[in-house]
C-alpha positions, 0 to 999 in steps of 0.5 A: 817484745811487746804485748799486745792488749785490747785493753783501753789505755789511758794517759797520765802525767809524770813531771820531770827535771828539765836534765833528765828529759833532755838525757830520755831524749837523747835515747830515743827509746820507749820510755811509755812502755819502759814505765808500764813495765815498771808500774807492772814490776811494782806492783806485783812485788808489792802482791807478791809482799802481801801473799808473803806477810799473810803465809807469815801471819798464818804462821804465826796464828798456827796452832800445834795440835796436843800431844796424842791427838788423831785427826783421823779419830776426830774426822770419825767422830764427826762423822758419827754425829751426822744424822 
């Protein structure tokens, strides 16, 4: 299935071994939207590796709140001091 974009597309340029062109050709496939596909999986893995270190990060900066503390309590004692 191919995604239709009205997004600008742009050229570049990868350098190959002469053997492994020769088997691409053999193909007969897509190979610019294979690579896209490719470039697209990378990089929302490595979005997904940078969600995935700071859920951790936050973690481990988490502190836990002391023994007999009331959120509820707190929340009530702020909102006293309003004026």
């Amino acid at each position: 299935m191919v995604k239709k974009s009205s997004e600008k597309m742009v050229r570049t340029t990868i350098t190959l071994p002469e053997s492994l062109k020769k088997k691409m050709d053999e193909k007969g496939l897509n190979w610019s939207a294979m690579i896209r596909a490719a470039i697209r999986r990378e990089l929302d893995s490595e979005r997904e590796k940078g969600v995935v270190e700071a859920v951790l990060l936050n973690e481990k900066l988490r502190r836990r709140a002391p023994e007999g503390w009331d959120s509820a309590e707190e929340i009530r004692r702020w909102r006293s001091r309003r004026p």
